[in-house]
N, C-alpha and C positions, 0 to 999 in steps of 0.2 A: 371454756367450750360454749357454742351457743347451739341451741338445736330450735326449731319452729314448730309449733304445732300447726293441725290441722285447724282451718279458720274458724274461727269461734262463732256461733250462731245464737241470735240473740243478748242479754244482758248475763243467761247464766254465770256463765265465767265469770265476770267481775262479781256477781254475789260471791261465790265461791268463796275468793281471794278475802275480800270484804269480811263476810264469816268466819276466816281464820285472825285474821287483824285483830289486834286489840292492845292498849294501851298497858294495860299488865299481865303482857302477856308473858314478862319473865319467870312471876310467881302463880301467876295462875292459867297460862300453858295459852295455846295461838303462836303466833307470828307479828311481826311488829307493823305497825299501822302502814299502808301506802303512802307514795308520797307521788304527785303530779311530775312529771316531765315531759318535754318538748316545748318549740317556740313555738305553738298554738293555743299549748296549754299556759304557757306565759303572756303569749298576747288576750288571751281570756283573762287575765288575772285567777287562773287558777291557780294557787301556791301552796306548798306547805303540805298536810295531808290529806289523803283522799276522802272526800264525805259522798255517804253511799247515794245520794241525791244525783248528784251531777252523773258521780259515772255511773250511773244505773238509765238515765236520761239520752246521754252521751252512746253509751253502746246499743242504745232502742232507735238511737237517730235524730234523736229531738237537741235543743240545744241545752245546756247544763240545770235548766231552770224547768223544763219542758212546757214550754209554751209554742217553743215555733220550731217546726220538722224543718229539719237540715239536711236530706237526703230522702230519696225515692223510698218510697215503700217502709216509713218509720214504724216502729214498735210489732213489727211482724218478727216472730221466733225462728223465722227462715230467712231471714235476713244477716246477709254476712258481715259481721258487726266487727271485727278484728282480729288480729294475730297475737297469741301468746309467743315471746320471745323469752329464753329461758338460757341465763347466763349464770356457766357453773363452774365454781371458781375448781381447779386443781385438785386431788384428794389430799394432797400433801399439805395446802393450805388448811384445808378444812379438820385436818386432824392435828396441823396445829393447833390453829384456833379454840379446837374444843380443850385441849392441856394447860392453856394461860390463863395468868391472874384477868382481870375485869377490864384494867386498863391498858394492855395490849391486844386483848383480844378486841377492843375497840377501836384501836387503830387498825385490824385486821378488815373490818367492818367499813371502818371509812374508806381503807385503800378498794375494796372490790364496791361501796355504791360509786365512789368516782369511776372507777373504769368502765364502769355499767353506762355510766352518762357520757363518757369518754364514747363510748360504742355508738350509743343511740345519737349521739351528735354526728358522729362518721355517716349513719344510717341516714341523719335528717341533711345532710349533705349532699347525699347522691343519690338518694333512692326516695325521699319524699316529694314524691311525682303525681300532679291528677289528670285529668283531663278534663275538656269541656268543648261546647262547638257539636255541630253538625255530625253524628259521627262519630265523635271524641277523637277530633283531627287532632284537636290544637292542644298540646303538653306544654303543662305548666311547672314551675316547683310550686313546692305547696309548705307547712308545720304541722309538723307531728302533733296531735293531741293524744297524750300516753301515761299511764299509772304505772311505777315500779313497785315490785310487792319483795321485799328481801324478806326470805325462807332462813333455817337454821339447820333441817334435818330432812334426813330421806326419810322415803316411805317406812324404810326400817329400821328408823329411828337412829341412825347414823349422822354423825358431824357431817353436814352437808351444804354448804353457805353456796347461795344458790340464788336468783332475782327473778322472777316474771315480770316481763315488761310487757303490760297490755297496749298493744298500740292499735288504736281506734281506724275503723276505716272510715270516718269523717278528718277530714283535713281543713286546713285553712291556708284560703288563696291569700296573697298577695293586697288584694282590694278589699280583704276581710267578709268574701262569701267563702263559701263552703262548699265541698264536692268529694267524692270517695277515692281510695288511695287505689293508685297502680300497684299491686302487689307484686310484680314478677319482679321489680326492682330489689326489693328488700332478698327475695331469695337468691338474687341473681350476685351478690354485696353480701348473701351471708358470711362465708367462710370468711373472706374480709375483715367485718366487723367483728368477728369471732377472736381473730388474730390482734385487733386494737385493743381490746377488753384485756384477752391476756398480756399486752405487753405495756401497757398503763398499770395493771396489778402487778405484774412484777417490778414495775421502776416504783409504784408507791410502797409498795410491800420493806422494795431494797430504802428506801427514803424514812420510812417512818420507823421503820423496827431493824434494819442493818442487818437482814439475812440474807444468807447466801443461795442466788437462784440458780439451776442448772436447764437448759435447754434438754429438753428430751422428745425428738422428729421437730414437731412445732408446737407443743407446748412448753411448760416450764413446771418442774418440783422445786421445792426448797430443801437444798442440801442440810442432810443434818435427821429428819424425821424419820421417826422407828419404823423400818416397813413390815414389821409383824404387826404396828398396829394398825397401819394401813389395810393392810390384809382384813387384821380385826373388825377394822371399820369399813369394810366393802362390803356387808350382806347383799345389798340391794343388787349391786352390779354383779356377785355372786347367782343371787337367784337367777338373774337375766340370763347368763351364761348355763346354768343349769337346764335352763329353756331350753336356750337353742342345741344345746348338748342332747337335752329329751328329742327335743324335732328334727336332729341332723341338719342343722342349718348353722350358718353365718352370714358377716357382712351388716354395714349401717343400717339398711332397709330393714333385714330381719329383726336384729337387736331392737328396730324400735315397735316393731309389732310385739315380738317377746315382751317389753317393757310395759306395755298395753294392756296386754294379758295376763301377765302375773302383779299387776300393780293394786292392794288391796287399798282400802280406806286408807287415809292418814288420821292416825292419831294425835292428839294435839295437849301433849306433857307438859308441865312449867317448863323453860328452857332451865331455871335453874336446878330443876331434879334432874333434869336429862344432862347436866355440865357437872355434875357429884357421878353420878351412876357412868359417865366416861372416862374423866377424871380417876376415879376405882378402877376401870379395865386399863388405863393405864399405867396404873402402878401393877396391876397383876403380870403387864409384859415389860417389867422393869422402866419404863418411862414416866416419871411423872413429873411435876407441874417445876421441877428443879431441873430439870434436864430438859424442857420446853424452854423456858428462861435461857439457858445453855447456848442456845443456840442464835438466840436472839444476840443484836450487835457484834453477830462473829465479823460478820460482811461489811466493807467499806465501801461507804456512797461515793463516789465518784463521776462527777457528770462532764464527760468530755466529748464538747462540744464537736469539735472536728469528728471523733467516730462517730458519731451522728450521721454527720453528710455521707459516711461512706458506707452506711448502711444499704442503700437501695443500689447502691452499687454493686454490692454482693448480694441480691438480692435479684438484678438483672444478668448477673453471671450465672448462676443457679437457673433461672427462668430461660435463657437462651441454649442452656443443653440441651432440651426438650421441645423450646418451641421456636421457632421465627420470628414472632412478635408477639406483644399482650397486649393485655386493656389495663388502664392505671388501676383497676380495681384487683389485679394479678400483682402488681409492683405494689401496692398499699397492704397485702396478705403477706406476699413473702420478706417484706421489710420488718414487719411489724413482728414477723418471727425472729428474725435473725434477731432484732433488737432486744429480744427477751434476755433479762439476764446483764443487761448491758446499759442500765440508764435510761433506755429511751421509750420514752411512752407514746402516747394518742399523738401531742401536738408533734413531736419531734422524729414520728414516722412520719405526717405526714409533711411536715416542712423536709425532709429529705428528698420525698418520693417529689414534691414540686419544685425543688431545685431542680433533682435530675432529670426532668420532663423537660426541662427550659435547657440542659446543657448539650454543648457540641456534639457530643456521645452518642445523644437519641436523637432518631428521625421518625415524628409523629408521622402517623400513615392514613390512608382513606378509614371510614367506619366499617366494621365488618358487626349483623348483628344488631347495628343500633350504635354501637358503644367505636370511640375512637381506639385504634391501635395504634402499637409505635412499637419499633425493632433500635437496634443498635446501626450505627453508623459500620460497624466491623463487621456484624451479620449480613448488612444491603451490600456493602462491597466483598464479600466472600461468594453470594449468591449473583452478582453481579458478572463475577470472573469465573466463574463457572459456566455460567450462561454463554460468556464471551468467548473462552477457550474451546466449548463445543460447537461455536457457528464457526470457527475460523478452521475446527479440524475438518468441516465438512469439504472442503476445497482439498485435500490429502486423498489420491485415488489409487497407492501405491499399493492398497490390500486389495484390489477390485480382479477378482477370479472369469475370465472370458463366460459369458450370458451360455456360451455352449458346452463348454464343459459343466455347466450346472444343471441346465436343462436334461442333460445326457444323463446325468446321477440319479435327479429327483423324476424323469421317467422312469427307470427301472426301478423305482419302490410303487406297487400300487396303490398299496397302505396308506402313503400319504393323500390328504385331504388338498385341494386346490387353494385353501389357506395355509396351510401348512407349506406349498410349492413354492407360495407366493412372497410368504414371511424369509423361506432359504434364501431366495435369487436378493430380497431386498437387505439380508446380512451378508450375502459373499461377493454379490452383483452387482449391486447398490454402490453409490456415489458416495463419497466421503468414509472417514476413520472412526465415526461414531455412528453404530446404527442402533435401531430402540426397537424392540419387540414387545407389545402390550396385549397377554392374551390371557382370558378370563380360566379361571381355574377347569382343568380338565379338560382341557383343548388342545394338549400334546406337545407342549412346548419343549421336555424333552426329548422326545422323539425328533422332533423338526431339529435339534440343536445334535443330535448324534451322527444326522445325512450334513450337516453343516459343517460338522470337524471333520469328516470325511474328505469332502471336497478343499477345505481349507490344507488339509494336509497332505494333500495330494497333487498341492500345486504349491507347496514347500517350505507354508505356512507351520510355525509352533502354536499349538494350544492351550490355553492355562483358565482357569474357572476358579471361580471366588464367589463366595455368599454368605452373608453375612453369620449365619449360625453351622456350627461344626456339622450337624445333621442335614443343613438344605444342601451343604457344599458338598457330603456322603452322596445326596441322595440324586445333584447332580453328575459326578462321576460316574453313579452305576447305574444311570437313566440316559446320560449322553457320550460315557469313553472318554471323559475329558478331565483328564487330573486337576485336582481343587479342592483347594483350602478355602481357612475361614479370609473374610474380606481384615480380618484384626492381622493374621499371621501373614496376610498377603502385602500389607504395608511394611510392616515391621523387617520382613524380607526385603523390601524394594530400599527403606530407607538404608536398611545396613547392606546392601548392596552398592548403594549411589551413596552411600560415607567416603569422607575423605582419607586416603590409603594410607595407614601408620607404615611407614617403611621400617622402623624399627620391629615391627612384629614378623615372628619367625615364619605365620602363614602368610605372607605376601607371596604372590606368582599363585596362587590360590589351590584350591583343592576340593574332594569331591564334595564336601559339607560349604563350599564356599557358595555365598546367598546367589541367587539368579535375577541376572539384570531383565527387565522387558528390551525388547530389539525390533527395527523394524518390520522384522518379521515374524513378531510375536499377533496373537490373537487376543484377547483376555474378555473373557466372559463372565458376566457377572449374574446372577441365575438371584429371582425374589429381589428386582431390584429396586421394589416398589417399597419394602424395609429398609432401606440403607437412608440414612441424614446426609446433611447438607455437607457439614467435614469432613466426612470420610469419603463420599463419592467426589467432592474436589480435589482432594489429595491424590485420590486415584488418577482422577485427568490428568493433574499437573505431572506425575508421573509417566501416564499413556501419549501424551505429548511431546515432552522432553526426549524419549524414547523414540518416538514414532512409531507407535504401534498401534492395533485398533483397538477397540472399547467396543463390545455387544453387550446393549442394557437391555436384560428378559424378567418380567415382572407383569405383575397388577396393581397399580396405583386404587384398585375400589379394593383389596382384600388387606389385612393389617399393616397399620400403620408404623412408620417409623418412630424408635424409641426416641433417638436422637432429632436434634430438631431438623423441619425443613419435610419438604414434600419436591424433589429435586426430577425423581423419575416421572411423576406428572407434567412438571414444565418443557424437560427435553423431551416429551413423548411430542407434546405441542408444538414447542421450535422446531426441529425437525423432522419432524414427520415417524410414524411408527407403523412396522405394518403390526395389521391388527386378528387376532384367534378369538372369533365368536361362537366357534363349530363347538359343542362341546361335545367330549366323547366318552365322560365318566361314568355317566348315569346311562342305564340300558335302558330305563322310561322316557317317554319324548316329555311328560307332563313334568318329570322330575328335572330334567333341563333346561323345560323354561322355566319351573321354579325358579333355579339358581340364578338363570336369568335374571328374571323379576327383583330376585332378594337385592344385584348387584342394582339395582336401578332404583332402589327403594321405593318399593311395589310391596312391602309388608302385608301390609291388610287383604290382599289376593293373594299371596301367597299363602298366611294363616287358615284362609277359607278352605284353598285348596285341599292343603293337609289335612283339615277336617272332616271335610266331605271324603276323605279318603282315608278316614280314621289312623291318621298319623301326626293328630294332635290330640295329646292326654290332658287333661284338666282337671285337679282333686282340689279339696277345701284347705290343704295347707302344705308347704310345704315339707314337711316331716311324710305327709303322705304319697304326696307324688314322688317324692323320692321312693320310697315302698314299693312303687307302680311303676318306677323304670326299673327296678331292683328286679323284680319279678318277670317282666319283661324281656328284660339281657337275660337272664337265666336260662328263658326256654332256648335259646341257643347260645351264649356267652359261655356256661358253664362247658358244654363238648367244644365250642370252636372259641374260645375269648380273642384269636387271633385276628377275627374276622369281623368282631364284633365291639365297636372302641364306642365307651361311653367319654360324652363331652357336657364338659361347665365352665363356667369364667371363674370359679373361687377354686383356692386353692384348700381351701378345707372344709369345702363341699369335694374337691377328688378326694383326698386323704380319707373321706367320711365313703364314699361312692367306692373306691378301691379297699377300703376294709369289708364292705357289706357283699363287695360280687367275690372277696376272698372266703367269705364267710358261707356262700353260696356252694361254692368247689368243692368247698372240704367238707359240707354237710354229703355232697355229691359223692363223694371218696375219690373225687378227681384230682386230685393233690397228692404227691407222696409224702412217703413218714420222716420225720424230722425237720425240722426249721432251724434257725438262725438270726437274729435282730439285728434287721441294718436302720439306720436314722428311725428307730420307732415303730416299724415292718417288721413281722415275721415274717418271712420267704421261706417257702416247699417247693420241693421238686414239683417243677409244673407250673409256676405262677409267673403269668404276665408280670414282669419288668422294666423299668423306665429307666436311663441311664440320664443322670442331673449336670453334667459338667464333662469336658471333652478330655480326652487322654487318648494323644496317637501313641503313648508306650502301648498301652491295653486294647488299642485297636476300638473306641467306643467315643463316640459321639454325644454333646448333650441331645436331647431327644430322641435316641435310638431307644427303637423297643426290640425286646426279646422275651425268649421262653428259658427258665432257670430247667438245667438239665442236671446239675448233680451239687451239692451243697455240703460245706464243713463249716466250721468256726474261724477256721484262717484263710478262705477261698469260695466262690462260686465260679460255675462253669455255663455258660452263656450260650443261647443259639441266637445270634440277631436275626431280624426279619429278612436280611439282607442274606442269609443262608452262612455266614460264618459262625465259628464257636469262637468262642473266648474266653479265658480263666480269671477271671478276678481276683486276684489278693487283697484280702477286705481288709486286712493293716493298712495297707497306700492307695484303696481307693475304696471308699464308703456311701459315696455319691448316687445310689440304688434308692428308688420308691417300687411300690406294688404301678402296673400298669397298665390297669383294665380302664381307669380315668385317666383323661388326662385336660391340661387347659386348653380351651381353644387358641392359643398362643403356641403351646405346644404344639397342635394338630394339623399348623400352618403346612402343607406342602405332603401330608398323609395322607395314605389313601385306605378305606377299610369296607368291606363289605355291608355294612348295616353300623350306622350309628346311632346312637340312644342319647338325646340332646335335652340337659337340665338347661331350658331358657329362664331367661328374668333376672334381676339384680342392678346392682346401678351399670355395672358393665357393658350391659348389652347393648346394642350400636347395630348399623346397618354393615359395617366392614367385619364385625363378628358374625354376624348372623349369616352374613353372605360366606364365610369359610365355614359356618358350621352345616349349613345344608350342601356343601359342595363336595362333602368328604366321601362318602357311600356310591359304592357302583352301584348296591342294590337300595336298601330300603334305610330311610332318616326318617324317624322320629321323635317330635317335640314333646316336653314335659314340661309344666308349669303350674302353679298352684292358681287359685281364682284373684286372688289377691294381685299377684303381678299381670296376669290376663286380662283383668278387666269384663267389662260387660259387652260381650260381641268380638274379645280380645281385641279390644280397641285400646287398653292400655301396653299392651305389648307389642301390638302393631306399632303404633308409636315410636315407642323405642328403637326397633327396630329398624325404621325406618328413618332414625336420625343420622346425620352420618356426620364422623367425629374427624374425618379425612384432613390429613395435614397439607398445607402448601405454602409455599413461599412468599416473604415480604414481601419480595420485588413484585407477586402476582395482585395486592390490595391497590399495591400506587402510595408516590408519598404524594404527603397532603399540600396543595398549594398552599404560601406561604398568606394567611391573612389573622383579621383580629376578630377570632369569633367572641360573638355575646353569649355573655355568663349570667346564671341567674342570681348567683351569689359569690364571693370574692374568691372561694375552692369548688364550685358548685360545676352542675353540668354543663356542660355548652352543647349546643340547639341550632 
């Protein structure tokens, strides 16, 4: 794992490190002496270990000697002197290591300072960048000058083999001046290097000592290690979690404030008292230094070459579910993962990842960002024919309903808005077999799409509706009359409909369960088509096509993005033209609809003002409190109406946390009836908001439908959806129930609630969240957020907010014209 701290100020830190160093420091307690790395600290002839002269000189700005200032503003305490980098091996490692005799736990030691240099070499590849010039136009590469400091224990005196790598923000050019590091690089290539480090320790680990690694997400355990001692030896991470447990918080961000905060002194034991005093706790949990041994040489080294190369191969399959294209520093992460466990370390991720940059396969593309991208040659010609099957349907005008019989319809509704007239005539009126509806949340899109089937049906037209989640396809049907499933069940139907006829099957000549072909006289509507990826919305074409039928794409390409990869309904919004929904009609405040506005334009920082000045932004000193302070809040009305009042956050265990505390609220209230039942971890009372997880048309319930628990046993609940039906649930065959006063803003996509209570901040937040989180309330949205994620002026959460994470297609960068760009180094960047 590698995590970064906050920039280091002044020489402090390296004292720090320094002070804990010391040459015996086995028996008489420290950490073992630093040791210089990078090629600037090689081109210094700094070698060998760190003596407190140089780098105390070094982090002040001066040169090793401190005779001659190397940088602006030397030996000032407010001066931004470097990055602690802190690479920490696996717990499973770390608690081997502490069980072994002396001379394997020495090989343990060597395999994690190699991958540590493994890392920092990745790092001094792509990310050791300065600048100089006018300006600081002109970017150079530069050499890292850096101390590694390998640690033994946590804070809590736990096995914890761990490295600081102080890396200097004095660098060295090329011509052997000096000038300070571009830092966003290193952040921008952490998880990267993160992922080098672990899969170098695991091929030396497997190399040196023949244990067995196991992948687990994207790091790696060694198979075989007692996970009660594990457990044992987790206090520190323990406490952390006890934190955030105290503050009702989760997530990386939080964790490392928690870690901040409960982080006392470190004390500094002989390592060999502290390797007796572990060695004892694990013989107390039957493990000891025999059954360490045990494990050792179980695993055979094996280095084969060929699955090597096919690393990054599986690596760009993985990467292309999700997105369109990457940056090689996205293919150097997830190779380096897969290779975990498997051989392959630093050099032989990244001689993968540079083959397959050079093969037929990829098509390098313009820069997006700064940084080159590249897609697959299979994703540009999928996006490609996509693209092409929708301009060719536009010439198809066999769904085109007479301009009078439309106008006739949409005059007699007054209700409709003159965008809304205009959006009809251009889906039934309108020229070609594919039309695009792009209308910002709350601007009546079902509505316009219910006088749409009307007319479509009325002039002889079938109607069918698809989207992509079991609840937006609900919530289309009883918003527009128009039957619809999910966009998964909708293919699955078409392919087993257009399968080739077994004549030997006895339902041939077909029957009432027999799947439904699309015909030219089909409509199909596809409702939030701003969610849907690039394969699934092609597959549908090629079907809508073949067919001859029309395709209506209704969505928001600015409110959340697609899971799968591709940004598809953006570019046909472009190619052919969309008519467009800016009227909004949700909000009954005019100030609270240009909000929304605003949010979608990413206008952040005006929006935040706004709410402020109109005290519907809360601010507390932590999050544990402001959480307190929407709890409190939702009550005054959540607890009599929770129907009307949906509290929203991006973590999933900040709602589980937020759904216990407004349950806890009810039933202080005596709002709740008597008796409950445990479903996935929930107590449910008559009376409690409701969230259904996973779709079931036996039971009539949608993932994200909400409801009101109406009567309750052991083997059943009894349901009223929002949507006004009841339902019985058999909680044998279906378990899939949360509390549903929270819920994610992922969930909350396409909901609508009287007053929302919005937990902002975390790494989540984005402008395509924040834009569906203020868009949901007829009446009144309110933001929470602690000072920490706010910032000073809420200009750290402006920010955020204001990023947009919005997906789009390859084919939308450009591939890159074919030439020989200049390298600064033989894997280095190019410029």
């Amino acid at each position: 794992m590698l995590s970064i701290s906050p920039p280091m100020k002044g020489a402090g830190q390296g004292n720090y490190y320094l002070q804990l160093a010391r040459e015996d420091y086995y028996l008489e307690g420290g950490e073992p002496p630093g040791r210089w790395v990078g090629l600037g600290a090689e081109a210094l002839n700094l070698d060998g270990v760190v003596d407190r002269e140089s780098l105390h000189n070094l982090l002040s700005g001066f040169d090793p000697k401190g005779r001659e200032a190397w940088v602006q503003n030397p030996g000032s305490n407010d001066r931004q002197s470097g990055w602690d980098l802190t690479f920490s091996a696996p717990k499973s490692v770390s608690v081997l290591w502490s069980q072994l005799p002396s001379g394997e736990r020495t090989s343990i030691q060597e395999a994690h300072a190699m991958a540590v240099r493994a890392a920092v070499g990745y790092l001094e590849d792509v990310a050791a960048v300065t600048r100089r010039g006018k300006g600081g136009l002109r970017v150079e590469a530069a050499k890292f000058i850096g101390a590694v400091f390998e640690h033994g224990t946590s804070r809590a005196q736990d096995p914890q083999i761990h490295s600081h790598v102080l890396i200097l923000n004095t660098v060295l050019r090329e011509d052997g001046s000096t000038g300070t590091l571009r830092s966003r690089d290193i952040f921008r290539h952490k998880m990267a290097a993160g992922a080098v480090y672990r899969a170098e320790l695991a091929k030396e680990l497997q190399r040196r000592l023949g244990v067995e690694v196991e992948r687990v997400k994207g790091w790696f355990e060694i198979k075989g290690v007692s996970q009660s001692l594990i457990e044992e030896f987790s206090k520190r991470r323990q406490e952390v979690e006890e934190a955030l447990a105290k503050r009702g918080v989760s997530g990386p961000e939080a964790a490392k404030i928690a870690a901040l905060d409960t982080r006392d002194k470190k004390a500094h034991r002989p390592r060999a008292e502290l390797l007796a005093e572990w060695q004892g706790r694990g013989v107390a949990h039957g493990w000891s230094v025999s059954q360490a041994l045990g494990i050792v040489r179980q695993g055979r080294w094996v280095e084969n070459r060929k699955q090597f190369s096919e690393l990054s191969a599986e690596a760009i399959a993985k990467l292309t579910q999700t997105q369109s294209y990457f940056s090689e520093r996205d293919l150097v992460r997830h190779t380096a993962e897969a290779g975990q466990g498997r051989g392959a370390g630093a050099a032989e991720v990244r001689q993968s990842v540079k083959e397959r940059l050079k093969s037929k396969e990829v098509v390098p593309l313009k820069a997006e960002g700064g940084e080159r991208m590249y897609t697959t040659r299979e994703m540009l010609e999928l996006e490609r024919d996509l693209l092409r099957m929708a301009e060719e349907r536009q010439t198809d005008d066999r769904h085109r309903v007479p301009l009078t019989k439309v106008l006739r319809e949409t005059e007699s509704k007054p209700e409709l808005s003159d965008e809304q007239k205009s959006a009809i005539e251009h889906v039934t009126a309108g020229k070609g077999a594919i039309a695009v509806v792009a209308g910002m949340a709350g601007t009546g899109k079902s509505t316009l799409l219910g006088v749409a089937r009307s007319i479509w049906e009325a002039a002889g037209f079938e109607v069918r509706g698809a989207a992509l989640s079991g609840k937006a396809a609900q919530g289309l049907q009883d918003g527009s009359g128009i039957q619809s499933f999910t966009i998964a069940s909708t293919l699955a139907e078409l392919r087993k409909a257009h399968a080739p006829v077994d004549f030997s099957q006895e339902a041939f000549g077909g029957s009432a369960g027999s799947p439904k072909r699309l015909t030219p006289r089909t409509v199909l509507v596809v409702d939030e088509a701003g969610m849907v990826g690039t394969r699934q919305l092609h597959e549908l074409l090629k079907w809508v096509r073949e067919a001859g039928a029309k395709l209506v794409l209704v969505g928001d390409a600015k409110q959340l993005q697609p899971i799968e990869a591709g940004g598809p309904f953006r570019a046909l919004s472009e190619q052919l033209g969309a008519a467009e929904l800016t009227e909004i009609k949700r909000q009954r405040e005019g100030w609270a609809r240009q909000a929304v506005t605003d949010m979608a334009r990413g206008e952040a920082q005006s929006v935040l003002h706004e709410f402020a000045a109109r005290d519907r932004l809360r601010i507390e000193d932590s999050r544990k409190e402001v959480m307190d302070r929407l709890i409190r809040d939702w009550a005054a009305d959540g607890v009599r109406a929770p129907e009307q009042n949906l509290i929203l956050t991006n973590s999933n265990d900040e709602v589980r946390e937020l759904n216990r505390r407004a349950q806890d609220e009810r039933l202080k209230a005596r709002a709740l009836g008597d008796g409950s039942v445990r479903v996935q971890g929930d107590h449910l009372y008559p009376g409690d908001r409701v969230l259904f997880t996973r779709n079931s048309r036996l039971y009539g319930v949608m993932n994200g439908s909400l409801g009101t628990v109406q009567s309750l046993s052991e083997r059943s609940i009894r349901v009223t959806l929002d949507t006004g039906r009841t339902v019985s649930i058999p909680l044998a065959q279906y378990e899939h129930i949360r509390l549903g006063y929270a819920a994610t803003t992922h969930k909350a996509q396409g909901m609508t609630a009287e007053n929302t209570y919005i937990l902002a901040g975390g790494s989540m937040q984005d402008r395509e969240i924040s834009y569906v989180q203020v868009s949901r309330a007829r009446g009144k949205s309110v933001l929470y957020v602690d000072k920490d994620g706010a910032g000073e002026a809420f200009s750290d959460l402006g920010r955020q907010m204001a990023q947009s994470r919005a997906k789009k297609l390859a084919h939308s960068l450009g591939e890159l014209t074919p030439h020989k760009p200049s390298k600064d180094r033989e894997q280095g960047r190019e410029y």
